[in-house]
N, C-alpha and C positions, 0 to 999 in steps of 0.2 A: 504493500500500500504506500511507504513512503518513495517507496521507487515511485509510485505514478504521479504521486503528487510529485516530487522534481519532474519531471517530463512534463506536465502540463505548465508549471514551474518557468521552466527553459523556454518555452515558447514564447514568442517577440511578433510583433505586427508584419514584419519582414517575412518569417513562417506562413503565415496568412494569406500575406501577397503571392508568395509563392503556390502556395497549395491551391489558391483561385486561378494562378497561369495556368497550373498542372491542368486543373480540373476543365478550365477551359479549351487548353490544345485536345483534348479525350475527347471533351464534346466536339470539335470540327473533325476528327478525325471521325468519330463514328456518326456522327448526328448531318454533318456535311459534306462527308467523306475526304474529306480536304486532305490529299499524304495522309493516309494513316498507317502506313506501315514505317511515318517516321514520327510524325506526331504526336500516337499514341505513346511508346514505348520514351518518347522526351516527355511529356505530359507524365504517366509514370512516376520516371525517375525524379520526375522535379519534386513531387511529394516524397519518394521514397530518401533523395539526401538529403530533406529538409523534415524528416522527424529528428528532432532531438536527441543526440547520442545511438542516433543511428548505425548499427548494425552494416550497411554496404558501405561505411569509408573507415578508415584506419581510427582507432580507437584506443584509449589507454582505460583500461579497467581495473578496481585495486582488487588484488590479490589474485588476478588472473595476467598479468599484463598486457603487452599492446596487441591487438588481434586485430589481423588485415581484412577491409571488408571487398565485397566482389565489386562495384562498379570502381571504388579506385584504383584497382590492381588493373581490373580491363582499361581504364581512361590512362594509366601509365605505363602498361605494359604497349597497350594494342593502337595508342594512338600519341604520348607522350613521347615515347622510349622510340617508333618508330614509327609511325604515321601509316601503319600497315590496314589497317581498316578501311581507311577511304580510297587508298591505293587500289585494296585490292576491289573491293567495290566497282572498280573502274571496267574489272573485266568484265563482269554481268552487265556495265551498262554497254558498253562496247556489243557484246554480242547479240545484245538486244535492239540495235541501231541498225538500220538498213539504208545503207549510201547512195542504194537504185536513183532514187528522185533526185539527188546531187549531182549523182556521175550523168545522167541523161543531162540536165540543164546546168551547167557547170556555173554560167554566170549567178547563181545564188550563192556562191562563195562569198559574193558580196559584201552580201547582206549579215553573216554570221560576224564579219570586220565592221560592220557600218555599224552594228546593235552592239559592239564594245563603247560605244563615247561613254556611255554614263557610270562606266567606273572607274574614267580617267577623270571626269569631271569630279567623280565623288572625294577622289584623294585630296581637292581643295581645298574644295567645302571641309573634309574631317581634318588639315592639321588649321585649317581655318577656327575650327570650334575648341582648338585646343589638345588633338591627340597625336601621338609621335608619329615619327614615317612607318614603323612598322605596324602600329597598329591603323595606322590610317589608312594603307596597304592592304590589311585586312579587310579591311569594313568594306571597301570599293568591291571586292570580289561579290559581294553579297547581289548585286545588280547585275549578275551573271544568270542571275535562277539558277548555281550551279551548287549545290550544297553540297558535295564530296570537295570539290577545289574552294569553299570558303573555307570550310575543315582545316582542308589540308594547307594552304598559304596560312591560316594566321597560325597553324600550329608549328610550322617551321621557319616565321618569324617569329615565333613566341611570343603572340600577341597575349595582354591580359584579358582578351574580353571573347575568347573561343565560344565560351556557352552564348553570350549575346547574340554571336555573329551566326552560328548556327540554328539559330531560335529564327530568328529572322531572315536568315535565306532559306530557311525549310517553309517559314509560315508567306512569305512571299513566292514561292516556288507555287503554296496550296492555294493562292488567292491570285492567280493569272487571270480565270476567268472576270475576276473581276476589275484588277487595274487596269490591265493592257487595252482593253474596251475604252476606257476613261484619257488613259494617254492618246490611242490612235484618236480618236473623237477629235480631240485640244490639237490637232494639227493638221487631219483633212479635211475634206466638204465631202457632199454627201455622192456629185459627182464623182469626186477621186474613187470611193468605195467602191462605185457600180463599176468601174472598171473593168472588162471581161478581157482573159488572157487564153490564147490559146493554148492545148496543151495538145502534144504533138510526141506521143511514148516513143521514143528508141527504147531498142536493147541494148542493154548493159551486159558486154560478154562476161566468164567467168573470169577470165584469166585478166581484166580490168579490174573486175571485185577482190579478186587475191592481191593485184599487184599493187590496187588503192591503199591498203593499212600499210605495208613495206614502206610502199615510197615517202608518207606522208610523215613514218615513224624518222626516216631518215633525213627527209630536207627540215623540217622542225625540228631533231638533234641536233643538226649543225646550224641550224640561225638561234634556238635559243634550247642550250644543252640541259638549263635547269628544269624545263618542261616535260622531260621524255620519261619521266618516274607517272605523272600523268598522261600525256601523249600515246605512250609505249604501252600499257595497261590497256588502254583502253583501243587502241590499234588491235594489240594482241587476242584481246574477245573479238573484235570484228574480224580478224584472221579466222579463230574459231568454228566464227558462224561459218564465213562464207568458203571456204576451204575442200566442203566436199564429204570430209572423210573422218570428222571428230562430229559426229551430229548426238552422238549421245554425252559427248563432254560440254557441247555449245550449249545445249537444255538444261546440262545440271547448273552454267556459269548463269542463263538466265532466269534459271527459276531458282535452285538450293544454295548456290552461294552468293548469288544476289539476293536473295531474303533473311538470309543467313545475317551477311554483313549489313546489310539494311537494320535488323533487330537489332542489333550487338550496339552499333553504332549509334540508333539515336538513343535508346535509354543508358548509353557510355556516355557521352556529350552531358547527360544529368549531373555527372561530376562538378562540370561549371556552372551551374544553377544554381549554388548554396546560398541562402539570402543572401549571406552578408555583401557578399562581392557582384550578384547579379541585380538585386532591389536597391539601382540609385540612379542618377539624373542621368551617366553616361552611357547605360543600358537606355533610355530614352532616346538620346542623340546619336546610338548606332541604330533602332529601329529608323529614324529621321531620314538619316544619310544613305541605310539600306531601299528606306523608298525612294530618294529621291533619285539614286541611280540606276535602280528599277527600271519607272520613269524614263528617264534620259536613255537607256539603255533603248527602250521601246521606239523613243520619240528619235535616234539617232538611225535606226534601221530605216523608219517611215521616210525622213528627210534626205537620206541616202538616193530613195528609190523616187523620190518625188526630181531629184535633182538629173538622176537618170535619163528621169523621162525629159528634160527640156532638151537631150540630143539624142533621143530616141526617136524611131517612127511608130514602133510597136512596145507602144506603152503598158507599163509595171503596176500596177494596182500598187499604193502604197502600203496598203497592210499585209501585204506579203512583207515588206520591208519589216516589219515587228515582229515580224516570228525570228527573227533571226537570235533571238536570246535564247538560254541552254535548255529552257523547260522543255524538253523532246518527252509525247511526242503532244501535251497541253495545249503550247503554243499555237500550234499548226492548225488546231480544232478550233481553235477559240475564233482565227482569222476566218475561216472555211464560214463558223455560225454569223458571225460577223455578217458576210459576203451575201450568203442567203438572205440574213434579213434586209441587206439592200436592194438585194436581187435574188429573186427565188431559184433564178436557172443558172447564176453564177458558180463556177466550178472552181474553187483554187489552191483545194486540198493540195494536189501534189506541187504545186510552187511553193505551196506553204510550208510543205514539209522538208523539201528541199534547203528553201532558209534554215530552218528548222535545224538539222541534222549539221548545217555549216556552224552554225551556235553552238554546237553541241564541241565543234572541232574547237573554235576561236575561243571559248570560255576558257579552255585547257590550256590554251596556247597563253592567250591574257594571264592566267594562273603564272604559266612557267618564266614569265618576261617580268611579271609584277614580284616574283621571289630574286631573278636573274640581276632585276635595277638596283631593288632596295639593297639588297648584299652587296651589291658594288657599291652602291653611295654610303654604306655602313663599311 
């Protein structure tokens, strides 16, 4: 009995705040299906290392003494000690990517570079507000929608604010359907929308599907080397897939070890939830700056393809140009409902996905230049 009274004891307003984030990510996860095989398992965690002398972090107890608990061993062994969670994660996504829509229309390569502004713009804005280059570095990743590479950059810049940045590129990744809609809006007319693009299928032979992840692993090695730990991963699943001859290893990397690491990793990421250090003003100002490069990231693709079209003859729909951020394959859906509702006969799934898939490449790339700069100017 005195044990529970200390335990209710030890609880602080911060616990509280926490345990309503927790409770809140569960509910979009299941109630709005928003990510929930990331949300949930972060939602979770964030109640479970915010009870009181809790059991999953390392603890000192008297006359037992210090006993290690499981999510800090997994958040220092599997993502501290060596960033191997999100890494490998990369292979399931990898294999789960289909390059057909890119390789047939190449010129959407574009779009996956044009939808990077808004995490170049975001490094301003955050040492603007006050936070270092590395963790400022961090934060901008977040406007990638790419939540394995926000992971992994601020963990290998040892940023302070992991669990923030992760919280927020996962809950921005689950709420596409809703900003992206609100960015493209704020930038075209309703003309631009109705836009109809032809789509005109080639085939994509195999022996381009194979020679795609090689070459791409190789010319990104040598312009930016610090990228190919992400790059190369996730090259390597799409090798997988598309190869032919490992189809029951490509299935296991898209379904059991990408749900695998998927699980592990967001209730590991709870680690950095602990009130003290996630409930204050600067957890505020990385949500801020993760949306506002969001945003910019969206509005950067649109204004790309708008800018196209003034020397073009066969004009871009601009919100193709918005899919170009990492959310594969979200984004792409979101532009296609878009389109229909302009136009009920407009078709532009597969341009969309195309962008789509090049986002998917640039985010990574953005990752390994955004770790490649800051280490050099450190």
């Amino acid at each position: 009995m005195e044990f529970l009274v200390e335990g209710f004891l030890a609880l602080t307003w911060k616990h509280v705040v926490m345990y309503v984030i927790g409770i809140v990510l569960i509910w979009l996860a299941i109630k709005k299906d928003y990510e929930p095989s990331l949300l949930l398992p972060m939602g979770f965690g964030a109640i479970l290392v915010n009870i009181p002398a809790t059991g999953v972090l390392d603890q000192v107890l008297n006359g037992v003494g210090e006993t290690h608990g499981i999510i800090q061993w997994l958040f220092e062994t599997g993502i501290e000690a060596s960033e191997a969670m999100p890494i490998l994660l990369f292979i399931g996504i990898g294999a789960m990517i289909d390059f057909g829509p890119l390789l047939s229309n190449p010129k959407m390569f574009l779009f996956g570079a044009g939808a990077q502004f808004g995490i170049f713009a975001a490094i301003l804005l955050a040492v603007l507000l006050g936070f270092n280059i590395q963790d400022a570095a961090s934060i901008r990743i977040i406007g990638a929608a790419d939540g394995p590479t926000s992971i992994l950059v601020s963990q290998i810049l040892d940023s302070n604010y992991i669990g923030a940045i992760a919280v927020a590129a996962y809950s921005y990744m689950a709420l596409v359907p809703i900003i992206q809609p609100f960015a493209i809006r704020l930038v075209t007319t309703k003309k631009e929308r109705m836009i109809r693009m032809k789509y005109e299928p080639s085939s994509v032979s195999k022996t381009v599907r194979i020679a795609f992840p090689i070459c791409v692993t190789f010319i990104v090695g040598l312009i930016a080397p610090t990228s190919v730990a992400l790059v190369g991963f996730l090259m390597f699943g799409n090798l997988i897939r598309e190869c032919g001859v490992l189809n029951t290893m490509s299935d296991a990397a898209q379904n059991m070890l990408s749900n695998l690491i998927t699980l592990l990793l967001g209730i590991t990421i709870a680690f950095s939830m602990q009130a003290e250090s996630f409930v204050a003003v600067d957890t505020i100002l990385i949500m801020v700056i993760g949306l506002f490069a969001f945003v910019f990231d969206t509005i950067g693709g649109v204004m790309l393809a708008k800018v196209i079209n003034l020397f073009s003859k066969e004009k871009i729909n601009p919100m193709v140009g918005g899919a170009g951020i990492s959310a594969f394959p979200m984004s792409s859906r979101v532009i296609q409902k878009m389109a229909l509702k302009e136009d009920p006969q407009n078709v532009l799934l597969m341009h969309a996905a195309g962008a789509n898939v090049s986002g998917q490449i640039a985010s990574v790339i953005a990752g390994g230049m955004v770790i490649n700069l800051v280490t050099s100017f450190l």
